[in-house]
C-alpha positions as YAML, in Angstrom:
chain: A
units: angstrom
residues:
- id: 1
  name: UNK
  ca: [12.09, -1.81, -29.45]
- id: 2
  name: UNK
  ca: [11.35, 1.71, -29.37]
- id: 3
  name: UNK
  ca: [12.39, 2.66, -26.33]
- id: 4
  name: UNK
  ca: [16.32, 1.44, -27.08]
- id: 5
  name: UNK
  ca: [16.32, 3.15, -30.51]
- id: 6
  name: UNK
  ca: [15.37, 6.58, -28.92]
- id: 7
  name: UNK
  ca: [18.35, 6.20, -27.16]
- id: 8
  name: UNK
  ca: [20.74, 4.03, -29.66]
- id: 9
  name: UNK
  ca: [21.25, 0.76, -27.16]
- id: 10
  name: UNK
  ca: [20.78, -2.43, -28.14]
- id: 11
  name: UNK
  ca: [17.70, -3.76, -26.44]
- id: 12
  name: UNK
  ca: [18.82, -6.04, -23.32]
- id: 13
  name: UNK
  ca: [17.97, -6.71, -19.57]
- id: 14
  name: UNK
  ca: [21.10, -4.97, -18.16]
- id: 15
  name: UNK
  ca: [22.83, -1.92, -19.65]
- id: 16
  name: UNK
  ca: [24.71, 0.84, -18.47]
- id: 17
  name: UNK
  ca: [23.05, 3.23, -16.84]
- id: 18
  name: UNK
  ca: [25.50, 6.17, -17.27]
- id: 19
  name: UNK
  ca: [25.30, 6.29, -20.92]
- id: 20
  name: UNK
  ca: [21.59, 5.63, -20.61]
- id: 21
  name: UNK
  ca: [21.18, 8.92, -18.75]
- id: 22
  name: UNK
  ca: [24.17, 10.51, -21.32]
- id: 23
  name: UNK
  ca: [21.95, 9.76, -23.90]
- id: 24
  name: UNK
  ca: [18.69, 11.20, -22.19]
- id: 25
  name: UNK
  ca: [20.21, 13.96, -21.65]
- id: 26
  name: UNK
  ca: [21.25, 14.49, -24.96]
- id: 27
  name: UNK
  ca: [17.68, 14.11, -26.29]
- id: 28
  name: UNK
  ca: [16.70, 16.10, -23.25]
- id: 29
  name: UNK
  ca: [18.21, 19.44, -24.92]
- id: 30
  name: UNK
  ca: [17.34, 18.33, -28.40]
- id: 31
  name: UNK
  ca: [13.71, 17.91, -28.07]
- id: 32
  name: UNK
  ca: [12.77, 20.10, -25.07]
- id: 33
  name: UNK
  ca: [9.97, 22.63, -25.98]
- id: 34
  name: UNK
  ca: [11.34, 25.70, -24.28]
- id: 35
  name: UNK
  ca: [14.60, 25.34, -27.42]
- id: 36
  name: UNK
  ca: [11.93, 24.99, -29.69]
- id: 37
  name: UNK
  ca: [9.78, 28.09, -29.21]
- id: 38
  name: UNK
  ca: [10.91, 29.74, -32.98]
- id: 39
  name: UNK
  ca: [9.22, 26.91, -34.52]
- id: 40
  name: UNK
  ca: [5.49, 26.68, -35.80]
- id: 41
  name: UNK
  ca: [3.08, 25.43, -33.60]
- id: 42
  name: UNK
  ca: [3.06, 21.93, -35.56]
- id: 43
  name: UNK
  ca: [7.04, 21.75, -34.74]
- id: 44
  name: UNK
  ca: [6.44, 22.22, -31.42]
- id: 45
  name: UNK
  ca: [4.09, 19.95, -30.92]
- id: 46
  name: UNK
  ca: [5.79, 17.10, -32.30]
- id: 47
  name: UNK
  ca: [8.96, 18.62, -30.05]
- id: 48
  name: UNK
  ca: [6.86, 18.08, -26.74]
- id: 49
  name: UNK
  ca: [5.63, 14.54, -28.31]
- id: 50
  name: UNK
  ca: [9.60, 13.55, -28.44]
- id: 51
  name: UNK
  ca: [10.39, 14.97, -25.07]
- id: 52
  name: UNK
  ca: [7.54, 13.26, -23.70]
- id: 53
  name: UNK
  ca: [8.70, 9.73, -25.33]
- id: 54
  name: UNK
  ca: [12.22, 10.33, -24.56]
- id: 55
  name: UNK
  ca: [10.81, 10.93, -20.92]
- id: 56
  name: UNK
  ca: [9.28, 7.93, -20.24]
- id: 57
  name: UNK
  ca: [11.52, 6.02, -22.42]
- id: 58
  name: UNK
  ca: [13.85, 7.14, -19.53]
- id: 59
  name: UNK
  ca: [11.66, 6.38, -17.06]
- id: 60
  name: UNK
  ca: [11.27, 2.81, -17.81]
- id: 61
  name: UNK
  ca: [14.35, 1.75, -18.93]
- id: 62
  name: UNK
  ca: [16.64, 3.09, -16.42]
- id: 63
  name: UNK
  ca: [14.16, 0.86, -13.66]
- id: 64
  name: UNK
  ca: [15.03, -3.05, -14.16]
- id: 65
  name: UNK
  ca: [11.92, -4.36, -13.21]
- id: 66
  name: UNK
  ca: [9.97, -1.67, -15.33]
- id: 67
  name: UNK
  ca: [12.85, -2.45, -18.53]
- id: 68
  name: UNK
  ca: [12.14, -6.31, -17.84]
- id: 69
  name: UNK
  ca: [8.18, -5.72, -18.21]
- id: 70
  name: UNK
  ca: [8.62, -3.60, -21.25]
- id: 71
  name: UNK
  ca: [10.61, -6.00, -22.92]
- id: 72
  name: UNK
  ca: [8.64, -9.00, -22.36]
- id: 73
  name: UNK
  ca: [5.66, -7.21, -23.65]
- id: 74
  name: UNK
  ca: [7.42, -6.05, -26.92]
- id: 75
  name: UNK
  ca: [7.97, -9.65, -27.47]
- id: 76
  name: UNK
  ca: [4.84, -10.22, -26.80]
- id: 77
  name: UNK
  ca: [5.11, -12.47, -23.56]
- id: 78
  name: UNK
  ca: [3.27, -9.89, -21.41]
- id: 79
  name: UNK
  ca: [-0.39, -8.58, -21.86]
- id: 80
  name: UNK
  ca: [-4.15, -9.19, -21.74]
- id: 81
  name: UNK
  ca: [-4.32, -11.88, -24.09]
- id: 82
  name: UNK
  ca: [-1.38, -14.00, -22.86]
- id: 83
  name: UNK
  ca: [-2.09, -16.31, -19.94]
- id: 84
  name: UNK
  ca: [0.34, -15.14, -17.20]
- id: 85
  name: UNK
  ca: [-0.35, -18.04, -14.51]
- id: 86
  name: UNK
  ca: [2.37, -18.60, -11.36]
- id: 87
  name: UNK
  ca: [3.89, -22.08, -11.44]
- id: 88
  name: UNK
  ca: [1.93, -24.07, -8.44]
- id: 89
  name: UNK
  ca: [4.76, -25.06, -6.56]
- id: 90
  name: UNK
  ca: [5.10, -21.33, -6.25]
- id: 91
  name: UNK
  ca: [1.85, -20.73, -5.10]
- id: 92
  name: UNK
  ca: [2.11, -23.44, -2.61]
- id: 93
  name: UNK
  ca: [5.57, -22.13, -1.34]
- id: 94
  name: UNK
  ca: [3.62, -18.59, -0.47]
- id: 95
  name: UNK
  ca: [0.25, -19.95, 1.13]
- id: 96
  name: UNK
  ca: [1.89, -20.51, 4.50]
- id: 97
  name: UNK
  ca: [2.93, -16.64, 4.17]
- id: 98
  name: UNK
  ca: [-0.32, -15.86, 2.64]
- id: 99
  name: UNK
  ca: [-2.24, -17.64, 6.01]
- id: 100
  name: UNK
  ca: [0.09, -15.39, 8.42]
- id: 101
  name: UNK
  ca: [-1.00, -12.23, 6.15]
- id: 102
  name: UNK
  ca: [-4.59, -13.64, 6.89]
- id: 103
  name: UNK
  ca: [-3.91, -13.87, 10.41]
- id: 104
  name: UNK
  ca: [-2.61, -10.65, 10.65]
- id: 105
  name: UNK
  ca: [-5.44, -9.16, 8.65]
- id: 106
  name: UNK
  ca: [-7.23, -9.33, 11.82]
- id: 107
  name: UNK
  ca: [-5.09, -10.05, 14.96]
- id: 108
  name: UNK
  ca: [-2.03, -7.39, 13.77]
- id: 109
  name: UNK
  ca: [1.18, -8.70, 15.81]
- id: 110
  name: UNK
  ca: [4.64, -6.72, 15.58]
- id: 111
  name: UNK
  ca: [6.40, -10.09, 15.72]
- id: 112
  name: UNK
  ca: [4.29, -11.49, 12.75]
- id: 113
  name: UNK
  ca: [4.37, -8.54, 10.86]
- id: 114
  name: UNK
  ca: [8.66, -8.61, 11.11]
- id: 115
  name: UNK
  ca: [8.51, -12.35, 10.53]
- id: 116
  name: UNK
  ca: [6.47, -12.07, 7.44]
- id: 117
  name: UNK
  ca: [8.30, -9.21, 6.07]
- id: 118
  name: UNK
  ca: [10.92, -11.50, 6.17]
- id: 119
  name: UNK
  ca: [9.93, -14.12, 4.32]
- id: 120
  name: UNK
  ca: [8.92, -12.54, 1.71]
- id: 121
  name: UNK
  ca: [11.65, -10.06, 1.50]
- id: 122
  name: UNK
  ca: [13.84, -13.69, 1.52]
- id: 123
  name: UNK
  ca: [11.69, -15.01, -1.73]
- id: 124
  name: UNK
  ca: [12.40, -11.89, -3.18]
- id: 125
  name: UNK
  ca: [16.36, -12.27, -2.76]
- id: 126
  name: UNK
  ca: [16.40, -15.63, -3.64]
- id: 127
  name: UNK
  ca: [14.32, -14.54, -7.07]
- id: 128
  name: UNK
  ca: [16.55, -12.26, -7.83]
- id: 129
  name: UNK
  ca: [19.21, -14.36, -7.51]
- id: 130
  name: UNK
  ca: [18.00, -17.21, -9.74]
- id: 131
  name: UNK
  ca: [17.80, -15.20, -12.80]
- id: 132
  name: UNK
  ca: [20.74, -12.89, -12.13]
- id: 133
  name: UNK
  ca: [22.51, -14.52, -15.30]
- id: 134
  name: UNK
  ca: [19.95, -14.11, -17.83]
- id: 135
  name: UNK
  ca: [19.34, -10.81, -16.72]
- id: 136
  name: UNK
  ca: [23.28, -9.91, -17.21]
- id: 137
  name: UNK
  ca: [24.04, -11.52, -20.77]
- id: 138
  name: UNK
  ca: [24.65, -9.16, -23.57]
- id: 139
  name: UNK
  ca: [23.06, -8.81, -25.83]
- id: 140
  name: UNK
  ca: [18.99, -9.45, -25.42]
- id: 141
  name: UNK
  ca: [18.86, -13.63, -25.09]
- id: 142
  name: UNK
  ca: [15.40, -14.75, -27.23]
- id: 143
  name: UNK
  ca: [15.61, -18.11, -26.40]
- id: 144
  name: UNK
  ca: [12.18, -18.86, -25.67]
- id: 145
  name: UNK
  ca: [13.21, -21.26, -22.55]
- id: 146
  name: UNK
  ca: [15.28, -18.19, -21.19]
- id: 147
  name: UNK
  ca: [12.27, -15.48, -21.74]
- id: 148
  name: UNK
  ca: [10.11, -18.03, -20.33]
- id: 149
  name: UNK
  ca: [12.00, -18.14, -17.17]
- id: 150
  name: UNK
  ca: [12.50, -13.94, -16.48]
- id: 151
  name: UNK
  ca: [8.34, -14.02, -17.52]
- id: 152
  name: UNK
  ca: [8.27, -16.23, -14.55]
- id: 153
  name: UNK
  ca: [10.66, -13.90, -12.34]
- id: 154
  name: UNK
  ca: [8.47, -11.09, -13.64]
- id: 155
  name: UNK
  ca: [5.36, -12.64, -12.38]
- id: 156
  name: UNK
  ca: [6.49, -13.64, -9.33]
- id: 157
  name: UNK
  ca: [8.34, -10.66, -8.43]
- id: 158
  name: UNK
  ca: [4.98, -8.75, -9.01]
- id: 159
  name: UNK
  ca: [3.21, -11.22, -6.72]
- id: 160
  name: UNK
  ca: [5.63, -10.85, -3.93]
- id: 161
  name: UNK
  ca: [5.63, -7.43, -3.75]
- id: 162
  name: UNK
  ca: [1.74, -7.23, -3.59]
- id: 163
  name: UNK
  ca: [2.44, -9.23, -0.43]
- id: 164
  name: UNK
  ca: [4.22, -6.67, 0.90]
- id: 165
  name: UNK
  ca: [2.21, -3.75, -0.03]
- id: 166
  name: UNK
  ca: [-0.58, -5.90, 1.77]
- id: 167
  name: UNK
  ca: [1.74, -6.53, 4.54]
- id: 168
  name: UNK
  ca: [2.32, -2.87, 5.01]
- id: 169
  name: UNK
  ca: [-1.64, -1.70, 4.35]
- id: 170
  name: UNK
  ca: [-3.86, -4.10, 6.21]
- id: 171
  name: UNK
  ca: [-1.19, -5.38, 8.85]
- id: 172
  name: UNK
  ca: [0.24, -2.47, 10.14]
- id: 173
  name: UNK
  ca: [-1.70, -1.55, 13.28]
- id: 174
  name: UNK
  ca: [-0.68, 2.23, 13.33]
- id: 175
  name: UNK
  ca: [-3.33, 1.99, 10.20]
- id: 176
  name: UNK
  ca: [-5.91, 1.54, 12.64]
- id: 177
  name: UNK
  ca: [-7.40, 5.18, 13.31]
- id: 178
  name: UNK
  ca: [-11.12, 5.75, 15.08]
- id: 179
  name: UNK
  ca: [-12.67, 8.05, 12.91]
- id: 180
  name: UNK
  ca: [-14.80, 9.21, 16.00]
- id: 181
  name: UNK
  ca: [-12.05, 10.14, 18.22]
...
């Protein structure tokens, strides 16, 4: 996993953060561009190529859900040609919340809006919550049963928080503006 080596971890759902960003910055001042500007113009190049990985290396890995999502796909359990389907109990769980986001798609209501916020900011807790083990062991668990299961969290997660975005775009009255006024 390419994005651990750059900074020598060991690949896994938690780490520490503070060496992560030790470590970036370390690679910060040994591949930035502006140290490199005695070199040829193929040097630098491949000098703004490393800063640029070690950048979004950085990026993703010091985010959980963005680290979760890039480790899943490097064992290949993420991507286009993998199914990625929601169990249906799920899916049944979130179409009463899914009917009030309807509802307030075209009656907006304060009340609603809180309650609904709620709920789903509740499923997203109680996510968290249920993986919060595998996501802590040390070092990367590849049992399939236990990749299986963040997948899931992944997917779900990712779901919920499209609820919310929704929640926040087409239920929010103050959206609402006359153009002609």
């Amino acid at each position: 996993m390419e994005f651990f080596n750059i900074f020598g971890i060991k690949p896994a759902f938690s780490l520490d953060e503070t060496l992560l960003r030790k470590q970036y910055l370390v690679n910060s001042k040994k591949f930035h561009p502006d140290f490199h500007t005695h070199l040829g113009e193929d040097e630098q190049s491949q000098m703004l190529q490393k800063s640029s990985l070690n950048n979004k290396a950085y990026k993703t890995l010091k985010d959980e859900y963005l680290r979760i999502g890039y480790i899943l796909k490097e064992l290949d359990l993420m991507g286009e040609d993998i199914k990625q389907e929601l169990p249906m109990e799920f899916l049944s769980e979130m179409m009463e919340i899914n009917e009030n986001l309807m509802e307030l798609q075209f009656d907006p209501d304060p009340e609603k809006l809180t309650t609904a916020k709620a709920a789903v900011n509740k499923n997203l807790i109680e996510l968290r919550e249920g993986v919060s083990e595998f996501l802590l062991e040390d070092p990367l668990d590849t049992n399939e049963q236990t990749l299986l299961s963040i997948r899931t969290f992944y997917l779900k997660r990712k779901y919920l928080l499209r609820m919310l975005e929704n929640l926040d775009s087409f239920a929010n009255p103050e959206r609402e503006i006359d153009p002609f006024k």
